[in-house]
TORPAZA-838634 format. One record per residue (C-alpha): residue in one letter; y, x, z. Coordinates in pm, whole numbers, plus 50000, padded with zeros to 5 digits. Example, Ala and Ser with C-alpha at 12.3 -4.5 7.8 and 13.67 -1.06 7.14 Angstrom:
A495505123050780
S498945136750714
END
This chain:
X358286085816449
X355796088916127
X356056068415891
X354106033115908
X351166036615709
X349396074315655
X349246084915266
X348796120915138
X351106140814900
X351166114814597
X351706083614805
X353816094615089
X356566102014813
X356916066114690
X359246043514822
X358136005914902
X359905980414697
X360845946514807
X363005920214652
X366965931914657
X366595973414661
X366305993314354
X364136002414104
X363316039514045
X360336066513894
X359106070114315
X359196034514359
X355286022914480
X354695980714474
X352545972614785
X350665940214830
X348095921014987
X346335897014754
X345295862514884
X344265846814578
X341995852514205
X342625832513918
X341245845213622
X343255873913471
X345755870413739
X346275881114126
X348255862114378
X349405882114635
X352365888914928
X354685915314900
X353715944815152
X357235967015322
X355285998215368
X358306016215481
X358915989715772
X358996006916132
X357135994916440
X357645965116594
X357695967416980
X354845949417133
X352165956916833
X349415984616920
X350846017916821
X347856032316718
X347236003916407
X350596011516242
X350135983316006
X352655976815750
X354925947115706
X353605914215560
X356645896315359
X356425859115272
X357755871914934
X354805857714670
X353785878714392
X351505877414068
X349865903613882
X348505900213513
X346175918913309
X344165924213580
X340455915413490
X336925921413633
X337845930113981
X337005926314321
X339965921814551
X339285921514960
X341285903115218
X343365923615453
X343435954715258
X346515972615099
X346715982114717
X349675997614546
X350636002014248
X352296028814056
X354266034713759
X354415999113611
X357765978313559
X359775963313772
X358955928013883
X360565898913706
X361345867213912
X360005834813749
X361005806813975
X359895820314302
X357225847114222
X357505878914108
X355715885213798
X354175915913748
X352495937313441
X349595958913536
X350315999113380
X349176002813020
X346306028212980
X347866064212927
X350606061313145
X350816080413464
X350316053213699
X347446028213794
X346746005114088
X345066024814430
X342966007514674
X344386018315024
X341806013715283
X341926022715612
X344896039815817
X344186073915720
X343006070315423
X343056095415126
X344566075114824
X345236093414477
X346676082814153
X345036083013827
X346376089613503
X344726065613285
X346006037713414
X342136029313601
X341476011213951
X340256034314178
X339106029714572
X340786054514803
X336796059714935
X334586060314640
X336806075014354
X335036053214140
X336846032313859
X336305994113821
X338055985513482
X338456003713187
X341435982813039
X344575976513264
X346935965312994
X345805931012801
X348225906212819
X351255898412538
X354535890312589
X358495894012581
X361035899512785
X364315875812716
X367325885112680
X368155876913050
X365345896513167
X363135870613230
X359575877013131
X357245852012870
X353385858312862
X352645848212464
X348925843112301
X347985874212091
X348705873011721
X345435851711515
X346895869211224
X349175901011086
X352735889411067
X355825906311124
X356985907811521
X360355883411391
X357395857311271
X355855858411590
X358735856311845
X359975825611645
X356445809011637
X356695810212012
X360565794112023
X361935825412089
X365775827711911
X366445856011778
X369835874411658
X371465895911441
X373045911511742
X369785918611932
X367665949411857
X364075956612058
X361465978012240
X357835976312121
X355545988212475
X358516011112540
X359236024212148
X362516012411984
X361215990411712
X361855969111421
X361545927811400
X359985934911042
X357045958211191
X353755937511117
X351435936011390
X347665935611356
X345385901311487
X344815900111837
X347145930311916
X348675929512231
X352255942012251
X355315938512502
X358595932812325
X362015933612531
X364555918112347
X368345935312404
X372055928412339
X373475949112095
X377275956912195
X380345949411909
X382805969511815
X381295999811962
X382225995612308
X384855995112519
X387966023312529
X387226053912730
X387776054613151
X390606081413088
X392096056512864
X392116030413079
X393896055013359
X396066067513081
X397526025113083
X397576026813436
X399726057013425
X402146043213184
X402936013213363
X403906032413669
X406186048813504
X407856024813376
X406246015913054
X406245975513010
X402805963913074
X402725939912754
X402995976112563
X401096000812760
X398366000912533
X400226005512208
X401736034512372
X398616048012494
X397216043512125
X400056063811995
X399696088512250
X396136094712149
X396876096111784
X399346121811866
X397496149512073
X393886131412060
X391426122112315
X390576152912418
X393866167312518
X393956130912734
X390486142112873
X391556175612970
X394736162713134
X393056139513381
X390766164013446
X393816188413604
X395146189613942
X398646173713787
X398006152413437
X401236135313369
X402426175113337
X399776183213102
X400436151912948
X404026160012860
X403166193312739
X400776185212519
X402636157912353
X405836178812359
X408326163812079
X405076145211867
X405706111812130
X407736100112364
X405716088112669
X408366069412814
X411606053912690
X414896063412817
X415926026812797
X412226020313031
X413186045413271
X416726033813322
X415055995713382
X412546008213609
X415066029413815
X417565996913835
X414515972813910
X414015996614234
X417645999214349
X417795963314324
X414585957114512
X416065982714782
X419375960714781
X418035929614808
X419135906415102
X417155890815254
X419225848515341
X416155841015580
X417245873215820
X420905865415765
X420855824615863
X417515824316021
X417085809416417
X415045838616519
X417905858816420
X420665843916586
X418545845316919
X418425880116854
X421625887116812
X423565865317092
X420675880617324
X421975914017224
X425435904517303
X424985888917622
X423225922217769
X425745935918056
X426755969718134
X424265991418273
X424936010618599
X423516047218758
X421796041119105
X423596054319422
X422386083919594
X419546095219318
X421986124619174
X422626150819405
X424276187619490
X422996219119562
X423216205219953
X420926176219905
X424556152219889
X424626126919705
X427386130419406
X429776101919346
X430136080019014
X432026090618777
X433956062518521
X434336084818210
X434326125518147
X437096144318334
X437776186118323
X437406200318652
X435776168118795
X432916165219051
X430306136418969
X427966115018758
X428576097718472
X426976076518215
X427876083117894
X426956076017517
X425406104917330
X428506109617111
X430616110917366
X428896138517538
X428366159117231
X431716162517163
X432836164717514
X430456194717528
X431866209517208
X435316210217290
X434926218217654
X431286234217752
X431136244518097
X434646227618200
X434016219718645
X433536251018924
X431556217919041
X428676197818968
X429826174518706
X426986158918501
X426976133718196
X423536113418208
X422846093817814
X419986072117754
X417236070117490
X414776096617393
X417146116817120
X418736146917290
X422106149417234
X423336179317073
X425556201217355
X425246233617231
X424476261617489
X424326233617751
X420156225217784
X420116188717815
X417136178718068
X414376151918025
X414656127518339
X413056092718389
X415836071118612
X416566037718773
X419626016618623
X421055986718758
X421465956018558
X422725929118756
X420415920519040
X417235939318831
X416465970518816
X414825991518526
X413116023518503
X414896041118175
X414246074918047
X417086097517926
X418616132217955
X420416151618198
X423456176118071
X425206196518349
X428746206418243
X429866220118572
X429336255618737
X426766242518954
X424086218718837
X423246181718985
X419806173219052
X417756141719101
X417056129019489
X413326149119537
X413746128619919
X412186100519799
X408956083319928
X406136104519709
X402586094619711
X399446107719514
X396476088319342
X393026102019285
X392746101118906
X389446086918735
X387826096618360
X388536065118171
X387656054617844
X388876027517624
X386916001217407
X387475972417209
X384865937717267
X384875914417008
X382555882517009
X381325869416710
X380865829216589
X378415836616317
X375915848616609
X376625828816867
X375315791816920
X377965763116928
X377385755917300
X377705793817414
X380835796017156
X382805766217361
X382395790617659
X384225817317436
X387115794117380
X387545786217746
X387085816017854
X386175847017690
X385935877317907
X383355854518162
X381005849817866
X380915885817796
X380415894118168
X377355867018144
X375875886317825
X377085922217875
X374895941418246
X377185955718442
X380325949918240
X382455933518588
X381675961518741
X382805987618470
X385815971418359
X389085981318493
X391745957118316
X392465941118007
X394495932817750
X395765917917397
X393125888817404
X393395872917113
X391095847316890
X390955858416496
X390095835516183
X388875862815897
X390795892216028
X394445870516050
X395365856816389
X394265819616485
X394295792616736
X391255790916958
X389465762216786
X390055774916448
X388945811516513
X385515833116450
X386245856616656
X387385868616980
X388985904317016
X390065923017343
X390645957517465
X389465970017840
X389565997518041
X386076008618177
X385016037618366
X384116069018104
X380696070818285
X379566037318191
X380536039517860
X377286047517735
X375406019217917
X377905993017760
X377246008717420
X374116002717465
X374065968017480
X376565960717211
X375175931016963
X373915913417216
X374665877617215
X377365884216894
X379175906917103
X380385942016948
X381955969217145
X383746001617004
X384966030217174
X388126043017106
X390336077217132
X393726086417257
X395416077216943
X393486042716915
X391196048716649
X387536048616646
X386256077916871
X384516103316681
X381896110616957
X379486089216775
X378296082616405
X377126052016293
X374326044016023
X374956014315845
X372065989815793
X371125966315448
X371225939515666
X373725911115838
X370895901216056
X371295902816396
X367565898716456
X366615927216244
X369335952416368
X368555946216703
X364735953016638
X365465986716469
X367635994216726
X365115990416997
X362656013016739
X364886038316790
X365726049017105
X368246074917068
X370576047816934
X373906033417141
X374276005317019
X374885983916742
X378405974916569
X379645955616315
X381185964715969
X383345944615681
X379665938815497
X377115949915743
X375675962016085
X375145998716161
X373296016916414
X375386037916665
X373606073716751
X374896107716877
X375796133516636
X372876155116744
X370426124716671
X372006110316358
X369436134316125
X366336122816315
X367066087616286
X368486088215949
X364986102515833
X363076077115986
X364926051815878
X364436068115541
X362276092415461
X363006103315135
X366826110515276
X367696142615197
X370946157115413
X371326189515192
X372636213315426
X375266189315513
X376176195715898
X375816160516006
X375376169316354
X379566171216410
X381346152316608
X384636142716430
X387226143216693
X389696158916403
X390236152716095
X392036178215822
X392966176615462
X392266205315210
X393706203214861
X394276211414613
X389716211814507
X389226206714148
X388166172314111
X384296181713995
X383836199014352
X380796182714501
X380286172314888
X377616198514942
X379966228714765
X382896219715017
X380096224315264
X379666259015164
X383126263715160
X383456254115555
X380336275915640
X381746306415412
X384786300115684
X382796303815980
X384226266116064
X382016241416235
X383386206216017
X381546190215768
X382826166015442
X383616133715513
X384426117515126
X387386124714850
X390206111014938
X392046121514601
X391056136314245
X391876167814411
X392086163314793
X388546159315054
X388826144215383
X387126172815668
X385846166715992
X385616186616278
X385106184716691
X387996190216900
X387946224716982
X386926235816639
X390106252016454
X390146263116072
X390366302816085
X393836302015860
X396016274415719
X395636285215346
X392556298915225
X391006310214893
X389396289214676
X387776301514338
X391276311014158
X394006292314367
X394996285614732
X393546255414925
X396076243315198
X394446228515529
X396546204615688
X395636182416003
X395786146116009
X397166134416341
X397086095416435
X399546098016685
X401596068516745
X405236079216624
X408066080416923
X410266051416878
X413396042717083
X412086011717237
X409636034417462
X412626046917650
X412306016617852
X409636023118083
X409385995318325
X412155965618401
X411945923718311
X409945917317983
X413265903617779
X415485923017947
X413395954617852
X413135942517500
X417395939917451
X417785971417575
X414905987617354
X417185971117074
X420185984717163
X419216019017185
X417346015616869
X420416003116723
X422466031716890
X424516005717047
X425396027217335
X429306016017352
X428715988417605
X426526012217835
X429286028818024
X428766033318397
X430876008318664
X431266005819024
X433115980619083
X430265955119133
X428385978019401
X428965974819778
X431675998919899
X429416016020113
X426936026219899
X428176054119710
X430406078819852
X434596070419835
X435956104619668
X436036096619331
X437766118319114
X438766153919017
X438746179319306
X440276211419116
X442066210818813
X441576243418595
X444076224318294
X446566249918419
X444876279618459
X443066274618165
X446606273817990
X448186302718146
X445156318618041
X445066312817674
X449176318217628
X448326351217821
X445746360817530
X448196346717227
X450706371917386
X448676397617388
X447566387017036
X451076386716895
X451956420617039
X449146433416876
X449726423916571
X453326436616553
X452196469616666
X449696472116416
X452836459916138
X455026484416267
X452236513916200
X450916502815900
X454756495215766
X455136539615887
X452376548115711
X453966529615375
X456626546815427
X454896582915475
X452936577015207
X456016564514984
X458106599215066
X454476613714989
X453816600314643
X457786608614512
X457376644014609
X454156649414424
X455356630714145
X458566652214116
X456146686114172
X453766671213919
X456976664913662
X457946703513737
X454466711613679
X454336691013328
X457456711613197
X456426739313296
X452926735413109
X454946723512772
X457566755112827
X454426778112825
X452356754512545
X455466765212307
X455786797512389
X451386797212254
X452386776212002
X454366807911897
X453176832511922
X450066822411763
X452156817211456
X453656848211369
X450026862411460
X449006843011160
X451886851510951
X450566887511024
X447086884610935
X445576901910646
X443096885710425
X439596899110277
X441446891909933
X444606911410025
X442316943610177
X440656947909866
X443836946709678
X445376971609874
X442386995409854
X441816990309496
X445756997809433
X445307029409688
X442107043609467
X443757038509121
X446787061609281
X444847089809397
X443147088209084
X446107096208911
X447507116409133
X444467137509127
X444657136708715
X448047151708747
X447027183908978
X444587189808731
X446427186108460
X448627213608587
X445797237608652
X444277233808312
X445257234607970
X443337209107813
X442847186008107
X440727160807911
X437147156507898
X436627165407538
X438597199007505
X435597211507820
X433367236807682
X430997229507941
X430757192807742
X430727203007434
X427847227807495
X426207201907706
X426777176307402
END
């Protein structure tokens, strides 16, 4: 649907205001005038973004007329026309004075001005000097859009003051007009921070907005703040938290505290940044806080001790009988049924029932321990642990006195061959139906006093009255119950009434569609009993129940409406939650956000740093190839993810940026408690024995006889082979052969001592013979390697000897001569003396 009223570019941008929504630089004020009084226009507040109302002509499209009253000033010299639109753009907000809105017209220079809209197609523009111009014409009526004086109060009210007669400071003219004034307020002059001192000029007009000026220079910093928090869980005494935050901060300063709570784990960055400057906690704190939680765990409780309720409890407990197995429902391998066993026998051919200790250990010791069928049956839903022996998951009926209960439990076979459950029985089929479940809850707030006695006599016929088809649809109901503000409440006290039925999943839709009619709500639900994820719901600015239901029938791909803690929202399909989000607001912007999911699953992924935007883990899913889209943070480091039910995440870690993201799934399955093992059987008798096998009170629950007719079971009761002696002869058989074993293996290992005893003193004599024999011959070296020595000649000695050898042929060769010649000596020569 397009929007209500047909603007171009400039216009269709702006978003209407009306009293309660928020003020931004888009916001457009649209009104009708009704009455001119001098420099001032009366007028009603126009909701240009209002849909269609069924029933009005579809081709007008005229805008909302709100009995909200408004006046403009500084308007002056104009011609206003009845039935005709004007807007007005980029002036203040509107200040409330009693019960009009006052407004000031756009000073000259600004980029705003007031816009005649005329028509339903008409081509409005804005102009920038703040003019009146007609959407037609383009032809300015005033030249001046800003002549008025005045000041805005500390409160935010707004005060239209006569112009200045004279020049005098801004101070002197506030307080001529009873305006109090402050040393701890500071102003804006027509938008310009400005000084009480500054003189203004005669007949000057000016708006001043007086402001509070904040001591101390504000407050301590959010990280601070999470930094006391922090402490006190830790243990730190709240009375001196922020002492010890101060000395934390003078210690490693406020940035280190910044930094820290901007990681994935700050008390760890905390600790190592203030290392041994501070201690953030005390031991003596930490030893308080751990003995403050052992004895909150200890506590007792005298109310569950002494208490009525208790006692009931208890002697109820103790006044349950024994439980007993059915005859006939356990049979052989021939379809026969197998007696009833009183306790677990070797070799034995039966049924018994049994606690789950008793059977574990039986199984232990024993295993397999009958040629027979011999079978131990234990209640509850824990398995008891048998080792190789499979226990089996069985649903059977006990006997407990003259009732009977359905119970389930587990089926061990420790014979040979294995009992079974009687398959002989009667066995009929149903044809199964799609159903759906949804919760209907009527409201007091919208229902008249008359129609709300009909709720308190009987609920589900007024919702049949209000709701088409709903006897038809519904199945069965249950959990009626009347509420007062969420707690439960008597009938005539309560506000509202709160049910769960059964209905057929095909007329789920039609139902939906009708929810919020006469203040009745309906939600669907899942499997696990939350809020199905098949649908998404847009919440509404509104508690009306008039309104709601005339959006909803504007749009007609919603199902529904339903009711939240603070408002109503709109129920529509995945696929149609864009369309009607963008007519509901057009300025809504989904950025690539895949809105058109159907959360059947949800998943966690952590750790994200804490600055990760919705629209960035959105582009983290799509880089996965994984249809899911953001739901919100649920940590500083963790995002909720939603995806349909067949959609799976490609991996269970992935990698974000620098580190791993893990992606776990959050299942709202209802956990598997003890009490379930009781499937059908008397309400209070059900609820004892839910107790007792919660409790593990399974003594009591051994399986008797005697109180059955004779006839009923069959009479051999007992062992029918005995393997205790077999089994004997058997394992004194294997000791004997043990024992003889392990002699022979004495006797040869005590021979090959022996052997190797003879061995070793042989080669230790032959080695001794060998060692003498090596020290004879070392001696003998030792020897002869002296007199070698003795008999070597030096280098000294040689020359000696060759010297003394020369010097005695010398003279021996002096003496022949001698004997040949006369005059042997040189000087008697001739041949000298002729030579000389």
């Amino acid at each position: 649907m397009e929007p209500p009223c047909a603007w171009d570019h400039l216009v269709a941008g702006l978003k209407s205001w009306v009293p309660a929504t928020r003020w931004s630089n888009r916001t457009a004020l649209f009104f009708m005038p009704f009455q001119v009084e001098g420099g001032a226009v009366s007028a009603h507040v126009v909701d240009a973004s209002f849909p269609i109302q069924l029933g009005c002509d579809k081709e007008r499209r005229q805008p909302k007329v709100m009995d909200t009253r408004l006046q403009l000033l500084g308007i002056n010299d104009m011609q206003f026309q009845s039935e005709v639109v004007y807007a007005i753009v980029g002036c203040q907000p509107p200040v409330l004075h009693g019960d009009t809105w006052v407004v000031l017209m756009p000073r000259i220079g600004s980029a705003g001005g007031l816009v005649k809209l005329v028509g339903h197609q008409g081509h409005a523009r804005i102009l920038s000097t703040g003019g009146f111009i007609d959407s037609h014409r383009d032809q300015p009526f005033i030249k001046d859009a800003a002549s008025i004086s005045g000041v805005y109060d500390i409160t935010g009210r707004f005060h239209v003051l006569p112009r200045p007669v004279a020049a005098m400071s801004i101070r002197a003219w506030l307080e001529q007009h009873g305006q109090a004034l402050s040393r701890h307020m500071w102003m804006t002059v027509n938008g310009s921070r400005g000084s009480f001192d500054e003189v203004i000029q005669a007949g000057e007009s000016i708006i001043v907005r007086l402001r509070a000026r904040l001591l101390g220079g504000g407050g301590k910093s959010p990280d601070f703040q999470k930094l006391c928090k922090h402490l006190v869980q830790k243990g730190v005494p709240e009375s001196a938290a922020t002492q010890r935050a101060n000395q934390i901060q003078e210690a490693i300063g406020e940035a280190a505290i910044q930094a820290a709570y901007a990681s994935l784990d700050p008390w760890k960055h905390l600790k190592e940044s203030a290392g041994k400057k501070v201690r953030l906690v005390l031991p003596e704190e930490l030893r308080a806080k751990s003995s403050a939680t052992k004895k909150t765990s200890e506590a007792k409780d005298p109310w569950a001790e002494t208490d009525p309720w208790s006692e009931a409890i208890a002697n109820k407990q103790a006044n349950v009988e024994d439980i007993q197995l059915v005859p006939d429902f356990f049979v052989d391998g021939h379809h026969q049924p197998l007696p009833l066993l009183k306790s677990l026998t070797s070799g034995a051919k039966g049924v018994v029932l049994a606690s789950v200790k008793d059977v574990e250990v039986f199984a232990q010791l024993n295993g397999a321990s009958s040629d027979d069928e011999l079978a131990a049956i234990t209640l509850g839903l824990i398995p008891p642990k048998t080792g190789k022996v499979e226990p089996i998951a069985i649903t059977l009926p006990v006997i407990h006195g003259s009732d009977k209960l359905l119970v389930k439990g587990f089926l061990i076979n420790l014979g040979l061959q294995p009992a079974m459950t009687n398959n002989a029985m009667p066995q009929f089929m149903a044809e199964s139906h799609d159903m759906s479940v949804l919760t209907v809850e009527a409201r007091k707030e919208y229902i008249n006093e008359q129609d709300w006695r009909q709720v308190i006599d009987n609920p589900i016929r007024y919702v049949r009255s209000a709701i088409k088809g709903f006897q038809s649809a519904v199945v069965g109901s249950w959990s009626r119950k009347f509420f007062n503000d969420r707690k439960p409440a008597s009938a005539e006290d309560a506000t509202s009434f709160h049910c769960f039925v059964r209905v057929d999943s095909e007329s789920v839709e039609p139902l939906l569609a009708q929810s919020g009619q006469g203040g009745i709500f309906m939600v669907p639900k899942d499997e696990c009993g939350a809020a199905s994820g098949k649908f998404r719901i847009l919440w509404l600015d509104t508690i009306c129940l008039e309104r709601a239901s005339a959006m909803q029938r504007a749009n007609a791909e919603s199902c529904g409406l339903t009711r939240g803690k603070t408002s109503i929202g709109l129920r529509v399909r995945p696929q149609d939650y864009q369309k009607v989000r963008r007519r509901l607001e057009p300025s809504w912007d989904p950025e690539n956000i895949m809105v058109d999911v159907s959360v059947e699953r949800r998943w966690t992924l952590a750790p994200i740093p804490h600055e990760t935007s919705k629209k960035s883990v959105q582009l983290l899913l799509n880089s996965m190839h994984w249809r899911a889209t953001p739901i919100k943070q649920t940590g500083s480091c963790a995002w909720l993810v939603g995806s349909e039910a067949s959609a799976e995440p490609p991996a269970d870690t992935v990698q974000f940026g620098d580190h791993l993201v893990l992606i776990s799934e959050i299942k709202n399955r209802k956990p598997v408690q003890q009490e379930d093992a009781v499937v059908a059987g008397p309400k209070s008798l059900r609820k004892a024995l839910g107790r007792q096998l919660a409790a593990g009170d399974c003594v009591s629950l051994c399986s008797t006889v005697s109180s059955l007719p004779s006839g009923s079971a069959p009479s051999t009761v007992g062992p029918t082979r005995l393997l205790v002696g077999e089994l004997k002869t058997e394992v004194d058989d294997k000791l004997e052969a043990m024992r003889n074993d392990f002699r022979q293996a004495m006797s040869e290992l005590t021979n090959q001592l022996q052997a190797s005893e003879s061995i070793a003193s042989s080669r230790a004599a032959e080695i001794e013979l060998r060692q003498q024999s090596q020290e004879e011959r070392l001696g003998s070296v030792e020897q002869s390697v002296q007199s070698l020595a003795d008999k070597v000649v030096t280098k000294v000695d040689l020359s000696t000897a060759l010297q003394a050898a020369m010097e005695q042929q010398t003279r021996d060769l002096r003496s022949l001569l001698a004997k040949r010649s006369p005059d042997c000596t040189p000087s008697s020569d001739p041949k000298m003396q002729k030579t000389g």
